[in-house]
C-alpha positions in Angstrom: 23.7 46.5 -10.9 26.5 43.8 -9.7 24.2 42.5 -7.1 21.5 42.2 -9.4 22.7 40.4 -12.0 24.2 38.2 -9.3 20.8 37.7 -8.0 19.3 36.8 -11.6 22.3 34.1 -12.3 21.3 32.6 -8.9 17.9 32.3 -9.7 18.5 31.1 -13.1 21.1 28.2 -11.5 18.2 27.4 -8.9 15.5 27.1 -11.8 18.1 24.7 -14.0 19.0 22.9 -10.5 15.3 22.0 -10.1 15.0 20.8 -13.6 18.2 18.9 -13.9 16.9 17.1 -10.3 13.5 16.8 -11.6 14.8 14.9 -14.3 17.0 12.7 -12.6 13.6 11.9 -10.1 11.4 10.8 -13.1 14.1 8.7 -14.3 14.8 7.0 -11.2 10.8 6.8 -10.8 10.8 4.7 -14.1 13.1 2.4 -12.9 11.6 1.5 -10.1 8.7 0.9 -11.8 10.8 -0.9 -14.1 12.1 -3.0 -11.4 15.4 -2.2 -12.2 16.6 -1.1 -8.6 20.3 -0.2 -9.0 20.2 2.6 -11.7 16.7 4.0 -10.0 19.0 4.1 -6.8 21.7 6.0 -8.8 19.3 8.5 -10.0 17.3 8.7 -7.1 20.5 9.7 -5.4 21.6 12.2 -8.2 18.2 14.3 -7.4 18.2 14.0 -3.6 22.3 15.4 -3.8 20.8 18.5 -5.8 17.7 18.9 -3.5 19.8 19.0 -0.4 22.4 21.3 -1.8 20.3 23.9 -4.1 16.8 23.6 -1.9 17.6 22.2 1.8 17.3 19.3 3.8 14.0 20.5 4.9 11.9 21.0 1.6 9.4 19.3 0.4 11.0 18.3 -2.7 13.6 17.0 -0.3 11.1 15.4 1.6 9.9 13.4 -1.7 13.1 12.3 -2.3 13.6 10.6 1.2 10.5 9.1 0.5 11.1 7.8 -2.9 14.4 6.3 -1.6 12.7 4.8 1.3 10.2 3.2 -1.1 12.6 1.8 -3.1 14.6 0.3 -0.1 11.2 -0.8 1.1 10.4 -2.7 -2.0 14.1 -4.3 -1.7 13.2 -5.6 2.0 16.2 -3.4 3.0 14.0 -1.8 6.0 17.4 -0.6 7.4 17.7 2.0 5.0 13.8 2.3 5.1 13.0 3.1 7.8 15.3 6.4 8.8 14.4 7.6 5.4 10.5 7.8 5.8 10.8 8.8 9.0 12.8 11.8 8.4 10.2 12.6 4.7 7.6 12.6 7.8 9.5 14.9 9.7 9.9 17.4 7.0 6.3 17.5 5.7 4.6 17.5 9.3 6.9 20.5 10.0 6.6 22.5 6.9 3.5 21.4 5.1 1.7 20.8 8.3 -0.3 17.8 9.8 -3.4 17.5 7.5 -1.9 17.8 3.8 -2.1 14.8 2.0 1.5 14.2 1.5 2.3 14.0 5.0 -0.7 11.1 4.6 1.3 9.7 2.0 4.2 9.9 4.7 2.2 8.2 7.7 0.9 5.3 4.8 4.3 4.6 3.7 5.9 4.2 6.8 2.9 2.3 8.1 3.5 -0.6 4.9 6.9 -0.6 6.3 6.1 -1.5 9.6 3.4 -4.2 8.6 6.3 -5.7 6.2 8.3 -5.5 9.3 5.5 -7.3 11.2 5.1 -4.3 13.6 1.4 -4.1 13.2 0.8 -2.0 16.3 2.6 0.8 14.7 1.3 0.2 11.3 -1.9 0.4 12.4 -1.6 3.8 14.2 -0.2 5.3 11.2 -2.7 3.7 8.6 -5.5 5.2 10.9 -3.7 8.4 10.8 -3.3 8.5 7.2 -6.7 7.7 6.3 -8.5 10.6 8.7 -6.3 12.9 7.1 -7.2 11.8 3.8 -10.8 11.5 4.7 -10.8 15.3 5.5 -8.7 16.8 2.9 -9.6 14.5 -0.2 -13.1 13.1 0.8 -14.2 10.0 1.5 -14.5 8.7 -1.7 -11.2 9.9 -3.5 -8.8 7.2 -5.2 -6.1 7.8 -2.4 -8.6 7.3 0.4 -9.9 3.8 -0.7 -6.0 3.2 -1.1 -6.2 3.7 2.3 -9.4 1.2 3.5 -7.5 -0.9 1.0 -4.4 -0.6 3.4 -6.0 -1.1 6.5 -8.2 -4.0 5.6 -4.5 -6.2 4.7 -3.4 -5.3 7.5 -6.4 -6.9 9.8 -6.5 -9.9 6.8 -2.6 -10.4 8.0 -3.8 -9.8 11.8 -6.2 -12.4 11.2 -9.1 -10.0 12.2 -11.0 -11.2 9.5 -15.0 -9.4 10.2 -13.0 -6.3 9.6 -11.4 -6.8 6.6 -14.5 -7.6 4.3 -16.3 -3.7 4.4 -13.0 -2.0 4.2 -12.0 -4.3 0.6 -15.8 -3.2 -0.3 -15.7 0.1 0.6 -12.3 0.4 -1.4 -13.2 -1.4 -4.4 -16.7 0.4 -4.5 -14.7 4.2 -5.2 -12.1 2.8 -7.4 -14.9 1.4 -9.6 -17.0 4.5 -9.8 -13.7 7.2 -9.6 -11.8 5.0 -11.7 -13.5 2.5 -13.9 -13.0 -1.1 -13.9 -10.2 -1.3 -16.1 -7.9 0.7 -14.1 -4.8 -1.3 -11.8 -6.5 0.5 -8.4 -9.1 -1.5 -9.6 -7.6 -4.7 -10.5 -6.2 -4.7 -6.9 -9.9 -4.6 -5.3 -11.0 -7.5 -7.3 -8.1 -9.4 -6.8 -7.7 -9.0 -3.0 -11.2 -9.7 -2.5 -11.0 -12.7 -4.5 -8.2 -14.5 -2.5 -9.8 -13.4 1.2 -13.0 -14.9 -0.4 -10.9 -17.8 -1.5 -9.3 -18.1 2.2 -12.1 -17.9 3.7 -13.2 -20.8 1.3 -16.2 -18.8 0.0 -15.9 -20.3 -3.6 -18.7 -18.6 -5.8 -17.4 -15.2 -4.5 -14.0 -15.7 -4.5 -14.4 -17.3 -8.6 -16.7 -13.8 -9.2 -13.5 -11.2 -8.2 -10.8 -13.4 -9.3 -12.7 -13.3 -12.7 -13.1 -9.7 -12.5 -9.3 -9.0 -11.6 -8.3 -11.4 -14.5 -10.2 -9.5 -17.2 -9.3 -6.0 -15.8 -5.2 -7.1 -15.7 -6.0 -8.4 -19.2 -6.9 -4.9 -20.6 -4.1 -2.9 -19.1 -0.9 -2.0 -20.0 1.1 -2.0 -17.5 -0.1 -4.1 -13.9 2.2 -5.6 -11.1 -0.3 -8.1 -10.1 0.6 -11.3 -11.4 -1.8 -12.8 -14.6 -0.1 -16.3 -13.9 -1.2 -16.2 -10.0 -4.5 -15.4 -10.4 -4.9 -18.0 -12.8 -3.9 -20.4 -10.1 -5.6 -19.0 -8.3 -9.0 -19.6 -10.2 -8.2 -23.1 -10.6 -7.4 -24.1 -7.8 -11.6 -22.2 -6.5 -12.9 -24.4 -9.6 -11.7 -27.3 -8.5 -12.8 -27.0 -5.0 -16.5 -26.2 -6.3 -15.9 -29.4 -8.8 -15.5 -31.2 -5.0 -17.9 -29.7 -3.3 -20.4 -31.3 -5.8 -19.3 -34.9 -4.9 -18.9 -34.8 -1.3 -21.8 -36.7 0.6 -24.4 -34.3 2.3 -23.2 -34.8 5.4 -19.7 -33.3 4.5 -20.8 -30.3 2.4 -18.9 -27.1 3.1 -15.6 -28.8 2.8 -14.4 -27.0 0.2 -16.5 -24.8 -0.3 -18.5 -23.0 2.7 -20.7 -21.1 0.5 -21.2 -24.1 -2.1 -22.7 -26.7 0.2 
């Protein structure tokens, strides 16, 4: 009888353990998201303490926790901390989730952003590739998470400057978060908006002012969006006025401003 009521009180401090860091995650989540770093790290911290003691340093839930803090530190530019914490989420879910489940894609993508934002793009891009053939089998090819991840891969070759490949993947990308997710949705905001500025790079004017004004009216009608309203007006402006150039340069000169206006 002893031993099983002792057995019952560790379940039940197990379950409230769970909840108690569960609570502390979602918190430190909406700080982040918040952008206010310090108190997400606290409670970020709080739930990974729990994890470790009540679940392991090699469960999944632990595994998320890593990750989260990783992100965080990530997102801070403090890729010292980063880095050892992604690396061991990775660990973790390869060894006990296995090698095709989607978060140990989610693993392999954020640890490849990490290494592109550390400017190791030979990494990055072995891990990118690795995330999206995982995703591509488990999720499909044209679920949310996999056009995050042609949305991934085609920055990293726009920061590589191998620009014929970036083009399809932005396309491919944008093309499932429009028909998964609508227009109005931030997935999609991102695929108008990243298309807009390689278009506006590249100096492709009437494309670039078509996806800029898509990203601008589908920021406008969300709630919450990280992507800058105040940029991509610039951003606009500065495409109309190289149009309003293009029309008064002398024939001989066309596609100064505008390659695709001449």
């Amino acid at each position: 009888m002893q031993e099983e009521s002792l057995a019952i009180r560790k379940l039940l401090y197990v379950e409230k353990s769970e909840l108690i860091s569960k609570s502390y995650w979602l918190l430190g989540v909406v700080y982040r998201v918040k952008g206010e770093y310090v108190k997400a790290e606290i409670f970020y911290k709080k739930a990974l303490k729990i994890r470790e003691e009540v679940l392991g340093k090699n469960h999944p839930d632990t595994a998320t926790s890593y990750n989260d803090l990783a992100l965080l530190y990530h997102s801070q530019e403090d890729y010292i901390r980063a880095e050892p914490l992604a690396v061991k989420a990775l660990r973790i879910r390869k060894e006990i989730l296995g090698e095709n489940h989607f978060d140990t894609a989610t693993s392999y993508n954020n640890l490849a952003g990490l290494y592109e934002s550390k400017g190791e793009y030979a990494k990055s891009e072995i891990l990118y590739e690795k995330a999206l053939k995982i995703r591509e089998e488990v999720l499909g090819e044209s679920h949310p998470n996999t056009a995050s991840s042609y949305n991934n891969l085609a920055l990293l070759f726009e920061s590589k400057g191998e620009y014929t490949k970036v083009e399809p993947l932005y396309k491919k990308a944008l093309e499932i978060f429009e028909d998964i997710l609508g227009e109005k949705h931030p997935n999609t905001a991102t695929g108008y908006r990243n298309l807009g500025l390689f278009y506006k790079d590249r100096k492709e004017c009437t494309k670039a002012k078509e996806y800029l004004e898509k990203a601008i009216d589908s920021v406008e009608e969300l709630e919450y969006s990280d992507i800058s309203l105040i940029d991509l007006r610039r951003a606009l402006r500065d495409v109309e006025k190289s149009m309003a150039k293009e029309k008064k340069v002398k024939f001989n000169k066309k596609g100064k401003f505008c390659k695709d206006d001449g």
